[in-house]
BAVEXVO-509765 format. One line per 5 residues: number of its first residue (from 1); for each residue x, y, z of N, C-alpha, C. Coordinates in steps of 0.001 Angstrom, whole numbers. Layout:
BAVEXVO-509765
NUM) X,Y,Z,X,Y,Z,X,Y,Z  ...
//
This chain:
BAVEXVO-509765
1) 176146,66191,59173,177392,65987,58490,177585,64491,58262  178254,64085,57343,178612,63006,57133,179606,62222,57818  179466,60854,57502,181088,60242,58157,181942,60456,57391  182119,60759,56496,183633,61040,55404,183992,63126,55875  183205,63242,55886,183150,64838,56538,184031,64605,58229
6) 183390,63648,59280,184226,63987,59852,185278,63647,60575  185554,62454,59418,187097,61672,59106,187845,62723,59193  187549,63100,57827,188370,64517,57143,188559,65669,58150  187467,66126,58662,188109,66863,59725,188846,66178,60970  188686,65015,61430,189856,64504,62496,191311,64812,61682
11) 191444,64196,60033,192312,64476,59653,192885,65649,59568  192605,66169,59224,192605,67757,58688,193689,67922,60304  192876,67993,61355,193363,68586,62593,194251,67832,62972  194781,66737,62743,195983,65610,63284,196909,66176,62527  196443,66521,61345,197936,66799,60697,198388,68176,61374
16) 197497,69316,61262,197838,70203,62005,198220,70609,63486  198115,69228,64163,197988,68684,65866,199781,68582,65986  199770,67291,64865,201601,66402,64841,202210,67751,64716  202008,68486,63711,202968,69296,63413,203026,70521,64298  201879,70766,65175,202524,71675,66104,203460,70897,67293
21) 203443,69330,67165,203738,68677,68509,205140,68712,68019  205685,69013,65988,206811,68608,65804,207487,69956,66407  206538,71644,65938,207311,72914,66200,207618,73048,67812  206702,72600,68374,207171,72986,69598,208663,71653,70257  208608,70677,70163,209730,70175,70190,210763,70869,69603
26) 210901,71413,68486,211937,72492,68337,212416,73178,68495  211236,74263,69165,211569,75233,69795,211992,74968,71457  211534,74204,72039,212614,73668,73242,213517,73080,72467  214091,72599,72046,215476,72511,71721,216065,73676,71532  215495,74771,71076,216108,75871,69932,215970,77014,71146
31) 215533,76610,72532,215332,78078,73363,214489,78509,74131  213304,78526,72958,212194,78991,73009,211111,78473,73526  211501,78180,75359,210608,77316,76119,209289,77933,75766  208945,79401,76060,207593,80132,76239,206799,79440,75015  207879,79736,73496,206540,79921,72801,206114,78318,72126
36) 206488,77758,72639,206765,75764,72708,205542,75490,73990  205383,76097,75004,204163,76379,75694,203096,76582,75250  203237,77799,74952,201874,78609,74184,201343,77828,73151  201975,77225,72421,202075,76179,70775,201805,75201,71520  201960,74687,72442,201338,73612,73538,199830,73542,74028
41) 200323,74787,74342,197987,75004,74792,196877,75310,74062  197698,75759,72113,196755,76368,71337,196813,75255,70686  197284,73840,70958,196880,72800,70296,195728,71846,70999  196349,71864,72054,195688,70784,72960,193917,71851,73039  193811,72730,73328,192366,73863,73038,191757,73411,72101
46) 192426,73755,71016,191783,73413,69395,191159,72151,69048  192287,71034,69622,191956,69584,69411,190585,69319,70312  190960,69690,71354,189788,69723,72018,188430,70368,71712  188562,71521,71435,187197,71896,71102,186675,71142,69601  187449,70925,68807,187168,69500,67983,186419,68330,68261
51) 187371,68144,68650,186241,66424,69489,185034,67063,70516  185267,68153,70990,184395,68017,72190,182753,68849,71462  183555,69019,69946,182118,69489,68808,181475,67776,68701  182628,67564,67913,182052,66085,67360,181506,65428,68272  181622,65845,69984,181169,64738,70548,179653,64852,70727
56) 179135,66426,70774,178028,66937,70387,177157,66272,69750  177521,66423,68839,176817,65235,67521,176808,63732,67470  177364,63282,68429,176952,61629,69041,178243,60656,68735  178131,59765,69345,179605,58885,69283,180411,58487,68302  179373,57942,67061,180033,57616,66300,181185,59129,65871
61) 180308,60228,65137,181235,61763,65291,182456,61322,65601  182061,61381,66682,183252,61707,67501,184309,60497,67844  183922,59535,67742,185048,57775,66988,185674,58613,65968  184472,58725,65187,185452,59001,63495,186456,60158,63139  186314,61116,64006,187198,62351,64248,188110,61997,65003
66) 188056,61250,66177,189617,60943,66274,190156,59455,65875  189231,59108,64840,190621,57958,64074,190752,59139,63233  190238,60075,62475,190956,60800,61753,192368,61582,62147  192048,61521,63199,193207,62721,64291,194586,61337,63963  194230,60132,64636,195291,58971,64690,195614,58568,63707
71) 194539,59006,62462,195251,58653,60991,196510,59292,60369  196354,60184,61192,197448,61691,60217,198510,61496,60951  198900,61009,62008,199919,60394,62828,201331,59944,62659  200641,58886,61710,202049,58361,61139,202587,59130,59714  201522,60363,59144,202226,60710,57912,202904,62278,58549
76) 203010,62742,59401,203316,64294,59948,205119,62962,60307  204831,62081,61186,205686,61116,61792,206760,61283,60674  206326,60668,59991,207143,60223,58342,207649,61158,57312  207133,62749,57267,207374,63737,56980,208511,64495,57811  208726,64289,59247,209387,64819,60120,210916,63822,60394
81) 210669,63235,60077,211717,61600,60560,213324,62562,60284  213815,61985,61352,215632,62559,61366,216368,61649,61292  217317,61552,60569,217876,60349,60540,218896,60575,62414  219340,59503,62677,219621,59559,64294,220414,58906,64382
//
């Protein structure tokens, strides 16, 4: 695989990472300790078995998959923003 391949997938999964980190913050607010849990462990799994592919495939991989992960960071951030 390429390095733009697995940018894109760090990305890919950060965005989908933030935004479970945004639902489950909600759902503890909103109640719903359990399923703010569960949405807790099927992220942190996923992310993990991510990197722990890329890491397979040698360091750089696995650098570049999680700046992809830290890239998507500030745009899930910036998509979610409340005014306060």
């Amino acid at each position: 695989m390429s390095a733009a391949l697995y940018l894109a997938a760090g990305f890919c999964a950060g965005l989908g990472y933030f935004h479970a980190v945004w639902r489950s913050a909600l759902a503890f607010t909103q109640g719903g300790a359990a399923a703010a849990v569960w949405l807790g462990l099927a992220r942190l799994v996923l992310l993990g078995g991510l990197l722990a592919l890329a890491g397979r495939h040698g360091a750089l991989a696995l650098l570049l998959t999680a700046l992809g992960v830290l890239a998507a960071r500030p745009l899930v951030l910036r998509r979610h923003r409340v005014a306060g």
